[in-house]
DRENZASE-758469 format. One line per 3 residues: number of its first residue (from 0); their letters; for each residue x, y, z of C-alpha. Coordinates in pm, whole numbers, plus 50000, padded with zeros to 5 digits. Each point is the difference from the previous one (the first is absolute). Layout:
BEGIN
NUM) a) X:Y:Z | ...
// end
This chain:
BEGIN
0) xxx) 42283:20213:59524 | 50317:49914:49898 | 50083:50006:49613
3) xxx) 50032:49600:49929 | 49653:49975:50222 | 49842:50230:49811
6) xxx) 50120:49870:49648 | 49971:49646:50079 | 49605:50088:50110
9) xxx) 49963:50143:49683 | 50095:49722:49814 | 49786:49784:50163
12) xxx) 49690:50248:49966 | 50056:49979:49578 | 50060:49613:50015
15) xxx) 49679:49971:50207 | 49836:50024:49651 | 50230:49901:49708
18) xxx) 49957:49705:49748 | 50347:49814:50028 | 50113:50156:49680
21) xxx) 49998:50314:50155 | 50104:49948:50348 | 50362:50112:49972
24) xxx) 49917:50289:49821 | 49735:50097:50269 | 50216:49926:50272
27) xxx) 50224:50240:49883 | 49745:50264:49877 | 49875:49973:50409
30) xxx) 50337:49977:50154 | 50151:50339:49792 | 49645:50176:50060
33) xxx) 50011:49906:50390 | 50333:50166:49996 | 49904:50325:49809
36) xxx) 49794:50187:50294 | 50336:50003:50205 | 50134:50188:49736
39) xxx) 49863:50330:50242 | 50311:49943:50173 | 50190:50179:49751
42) xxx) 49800:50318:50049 | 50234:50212:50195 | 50105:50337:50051
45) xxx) 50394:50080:50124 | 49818:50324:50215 | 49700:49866:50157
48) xxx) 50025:49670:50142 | 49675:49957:50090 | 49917:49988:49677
51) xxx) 50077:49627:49951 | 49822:49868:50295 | 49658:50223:49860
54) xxx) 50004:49821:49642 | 50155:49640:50103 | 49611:49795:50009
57) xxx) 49828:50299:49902 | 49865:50025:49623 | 50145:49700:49851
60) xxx) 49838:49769:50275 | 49683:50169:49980 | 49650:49776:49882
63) xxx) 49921:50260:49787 | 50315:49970:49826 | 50011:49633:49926
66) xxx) 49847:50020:49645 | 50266:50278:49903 | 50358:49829:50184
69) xxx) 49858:49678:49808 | 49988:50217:49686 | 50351:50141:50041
72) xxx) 50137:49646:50087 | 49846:49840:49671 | 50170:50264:49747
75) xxx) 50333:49878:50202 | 49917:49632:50020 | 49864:49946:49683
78) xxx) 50333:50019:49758 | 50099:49701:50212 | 49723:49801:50018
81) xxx) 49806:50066:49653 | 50095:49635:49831 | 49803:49845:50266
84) xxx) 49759:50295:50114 | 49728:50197:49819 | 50036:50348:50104
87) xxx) 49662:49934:50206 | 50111:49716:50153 | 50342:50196:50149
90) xxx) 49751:50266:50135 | 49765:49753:50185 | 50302:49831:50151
93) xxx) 50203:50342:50055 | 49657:50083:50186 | 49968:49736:50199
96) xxx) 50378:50030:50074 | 49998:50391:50064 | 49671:49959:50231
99) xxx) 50186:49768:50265 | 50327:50265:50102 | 49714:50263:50177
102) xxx) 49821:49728:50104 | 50248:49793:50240 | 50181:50317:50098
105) xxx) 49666:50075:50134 | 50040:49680:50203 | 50369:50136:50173
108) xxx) 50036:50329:50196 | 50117:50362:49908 | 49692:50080:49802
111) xxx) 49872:49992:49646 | 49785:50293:49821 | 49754:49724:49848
114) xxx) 49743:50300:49918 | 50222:50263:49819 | 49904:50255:49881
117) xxx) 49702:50000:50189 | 50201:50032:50345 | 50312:49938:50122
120) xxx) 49946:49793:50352 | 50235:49711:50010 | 49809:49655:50068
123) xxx) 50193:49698:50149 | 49897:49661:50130 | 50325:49971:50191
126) xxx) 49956:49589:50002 | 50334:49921:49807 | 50327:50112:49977
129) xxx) 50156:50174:49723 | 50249:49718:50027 | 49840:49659:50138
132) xxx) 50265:49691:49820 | 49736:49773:50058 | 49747:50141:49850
135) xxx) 50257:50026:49698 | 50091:49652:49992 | 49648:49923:49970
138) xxx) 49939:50205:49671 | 50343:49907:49870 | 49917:49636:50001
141) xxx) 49640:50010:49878 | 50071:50279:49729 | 50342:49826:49882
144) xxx) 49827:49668:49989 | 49702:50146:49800 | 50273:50133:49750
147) xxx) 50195:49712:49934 | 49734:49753:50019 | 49726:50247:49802
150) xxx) 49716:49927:50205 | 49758:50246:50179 | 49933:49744:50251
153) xxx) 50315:50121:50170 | 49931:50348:49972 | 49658:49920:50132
156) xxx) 50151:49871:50315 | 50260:50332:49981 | 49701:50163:50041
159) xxx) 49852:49791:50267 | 50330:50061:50171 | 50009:50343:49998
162) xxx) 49617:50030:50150 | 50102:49743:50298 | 50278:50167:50070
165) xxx) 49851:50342:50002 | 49739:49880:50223 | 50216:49842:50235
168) xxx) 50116:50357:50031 | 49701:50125:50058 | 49885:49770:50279
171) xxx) 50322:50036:50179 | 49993:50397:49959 | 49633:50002:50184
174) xxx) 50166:49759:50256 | 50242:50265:50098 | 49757:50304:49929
177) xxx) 49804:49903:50303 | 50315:49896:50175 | 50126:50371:49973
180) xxx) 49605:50112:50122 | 50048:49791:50255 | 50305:50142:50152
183) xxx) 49919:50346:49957 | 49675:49950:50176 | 50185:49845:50305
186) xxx) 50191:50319:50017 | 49725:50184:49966 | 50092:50147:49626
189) xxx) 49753:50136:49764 | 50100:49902:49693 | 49998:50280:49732
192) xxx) 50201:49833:49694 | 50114:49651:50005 | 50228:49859:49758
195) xxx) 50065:49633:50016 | 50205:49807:49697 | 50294:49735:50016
198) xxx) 50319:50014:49979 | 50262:49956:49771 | 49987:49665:49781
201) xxx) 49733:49779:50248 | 49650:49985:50109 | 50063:49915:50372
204) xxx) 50145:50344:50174 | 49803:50277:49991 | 50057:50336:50067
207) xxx) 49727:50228:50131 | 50028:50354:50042 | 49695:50203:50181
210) xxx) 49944:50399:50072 | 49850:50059:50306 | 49990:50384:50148
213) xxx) 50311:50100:49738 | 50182:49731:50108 | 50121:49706:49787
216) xxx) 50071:49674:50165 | 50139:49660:49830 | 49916:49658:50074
219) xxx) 50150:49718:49876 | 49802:49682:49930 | 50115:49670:49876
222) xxx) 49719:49749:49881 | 50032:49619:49996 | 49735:49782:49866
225) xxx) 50173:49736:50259 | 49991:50202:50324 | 49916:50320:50177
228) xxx) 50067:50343:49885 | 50271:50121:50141 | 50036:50436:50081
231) xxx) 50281:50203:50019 | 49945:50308:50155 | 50161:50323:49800
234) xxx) 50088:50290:50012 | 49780:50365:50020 | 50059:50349:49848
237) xxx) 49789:50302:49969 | 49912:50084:49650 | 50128:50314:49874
240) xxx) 49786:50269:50059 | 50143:50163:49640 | 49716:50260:49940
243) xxx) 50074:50178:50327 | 50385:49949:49989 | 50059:50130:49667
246) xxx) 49703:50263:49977 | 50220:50263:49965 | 50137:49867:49669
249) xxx) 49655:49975:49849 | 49963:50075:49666 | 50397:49887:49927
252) xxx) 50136:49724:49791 | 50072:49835:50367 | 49680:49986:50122
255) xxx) 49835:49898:49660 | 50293:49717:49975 | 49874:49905:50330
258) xxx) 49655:49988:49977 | 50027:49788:49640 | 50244:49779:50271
261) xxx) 49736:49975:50246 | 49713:49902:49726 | 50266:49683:49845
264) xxx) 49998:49862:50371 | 49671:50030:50132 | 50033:50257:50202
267) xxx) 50232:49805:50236 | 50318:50222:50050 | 50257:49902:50291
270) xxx) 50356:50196:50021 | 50271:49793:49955 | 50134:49870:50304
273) xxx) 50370:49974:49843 | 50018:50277:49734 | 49989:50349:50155
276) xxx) 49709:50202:49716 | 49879:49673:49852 | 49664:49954:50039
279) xxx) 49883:49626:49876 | 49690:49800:49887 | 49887:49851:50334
282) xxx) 49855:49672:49835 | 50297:49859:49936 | 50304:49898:50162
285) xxx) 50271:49677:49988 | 49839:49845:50280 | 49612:49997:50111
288) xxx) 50081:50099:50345 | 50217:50289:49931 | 49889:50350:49875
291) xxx) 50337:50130:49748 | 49878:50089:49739 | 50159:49822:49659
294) xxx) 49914:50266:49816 | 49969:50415:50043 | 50061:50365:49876
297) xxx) 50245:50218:50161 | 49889:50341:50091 | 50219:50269:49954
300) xxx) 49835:50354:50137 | 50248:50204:49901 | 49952:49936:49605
303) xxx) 49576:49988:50075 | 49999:50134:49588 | 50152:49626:49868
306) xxx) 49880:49669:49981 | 50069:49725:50292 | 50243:49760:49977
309) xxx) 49843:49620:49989 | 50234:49756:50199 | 49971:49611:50073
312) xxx) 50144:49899:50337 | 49978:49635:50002 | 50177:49807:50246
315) xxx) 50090:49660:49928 | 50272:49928:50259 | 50074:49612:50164
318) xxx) 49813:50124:50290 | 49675:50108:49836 | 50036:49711:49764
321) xxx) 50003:49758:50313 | 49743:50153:50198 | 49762:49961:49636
324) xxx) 50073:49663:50007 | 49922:49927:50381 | 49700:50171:49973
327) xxx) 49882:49752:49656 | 50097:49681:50146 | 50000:50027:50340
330) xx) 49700:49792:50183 | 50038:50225:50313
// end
């Protein structure tokens, strides 16, 4: 989720608890510790790429490491907080903070390692955007108004807000889950991975992508609680057959760069319809319909002994823009 999301839920998690004399200081022990699992952004390295996209949701928003980022975010939080905090107090609040940033990223797509160290599969609920605004201007009412007016009643009914949303997320996703089933059965489709999730910042078009005999297909699917779903047939693109294309690299830095590529989305490789050597994450694209990729790695078989590049290849133009927007509002 997005940074002021994540924070804000934070808060709210700490105030859930506090006696009023505390509740600043809580929601602000929460907020910071909220924040502090993000902080695996930062791990980086100038010659392999991939290595952000491995660590970002790995360790830091693992269950197991709750107890330990809480830890690490009291010895940081506590020289501002001690006048109105015991040192116990800041931990109980930074855990309670720190346990929520795993948690609802959990909730979004892309993946979160919630069982490291004891493997590294990449759960998602896919029923929320990593950006939804109103979802956000829920928690930014109810957690302000708990903090100025000191009451856990409103974080109470943060938290309330939060669950109903989520859920509403939930029941729409299983809406266009058998949607998607549908359609491939009436084209006679045997679904072998199905990935359905919204898209960016709302909870009424979905986009469902489905492998069916290595190839990927995309559906749009746009969800009214006032009328019909709507479908908008997509587009279709064989996945990349990379083990057999590049078995004669096997054992390189290419092929290894690939295959770590091919774990972080699922398997589901497409080449890049616009960039010549890019080959992109299949699951996600501007629009639900469409299959380019908005992210990728650009293979280079000449230099098979040094680390793919990592590209983003977003396309934000009037046109896509416009057909986005069709597709949210339009009741046809």
């Amino acid at each position: 989720m997005d940074p002021v999301t994540h924070g804000l839920i934070g808060a709210t998690a700490s105030q859930s608890f506090a006696k009023k004399k505390q509740f600043r200081a809580a929601a602000f022990t929460g907020l910071t510790s909220a924040l502090l699992a993000d902080l695996d952004v930062f791990i980086a390295s100038p010659s392999d790429p991939l290595l952000n996209l491995e660590m970002h949701r790995q360790f830091t928003h693992s269950l197991f490491f709750i107890p330990f980022g809480a830890l690490i975010a009291t010895l940081v939080i506590y020289w501002f907080v001690k006048k109105h905090l015991t040192l116990k107090q800041t931990y109980l609040f930074s855990l309670a903070g720190y346990a929520t940033a795993g948690i609802m990223d959990y909730f979004t797509s892309y993946g979160v390692q919630l069982f490291w160290p004891f493997t590294d599969q990449r759960y998602s609920l896919d029923i929320i955007s990593v950006f939804d605004p109103l979802f956000t201007l829920g928690v930014i009412i109810l957690a302000g108004m708990a903090f100025y007016k000191r009451k856990k009643l409103f974080a109470w009914l943060g938290l309330a807000w939060i669950i109903l949303y989520l859920s509403f997320g939930f029941t729409q996703q299983q809406k266009a889950t058998s949607i998607a089933e549908e359609i491939a059965s009436s084209r006679n489709h045997i679904i072998s991975q199905l990935i359905v999730k919204p898209t960016i910042a709302n909870q009424l078009l979905w986009s469902a992508r489905y492998v069916a005999e290595g190839q990927l297909y995309a559906v749009g699917i746009r969800l009214s609680p006032f009328s019909e779903p709507i479908i908008y047939k997509g587009e279709s693109a064989p996945l990349l057959q990379w083990e057999e294309e590049f078995s004669e690299y096997q054992g390189t830095t290419l092929y290894r760069d690939i295959e770590r590529f091919s774990k972080l989305s699922d398997g589901i490789l497409i080449k890049h319809p616009d960039h010549n050597n890019v080959i992109g994450d299949g699951r996600y694209s501007m629009l639900p319909t469409t299959l380019s990729p908005l992210w990728g790695i650009e293979v280079d078989t000449t230099r098979p002994g040094q680390h793919v590049d990592f590209g983003t290849y977003r396309d934000s133009n009037p046109e896509v823009r416009q057909t986005f927007m069709n597709m949210l509002f339009s009741d046809q």
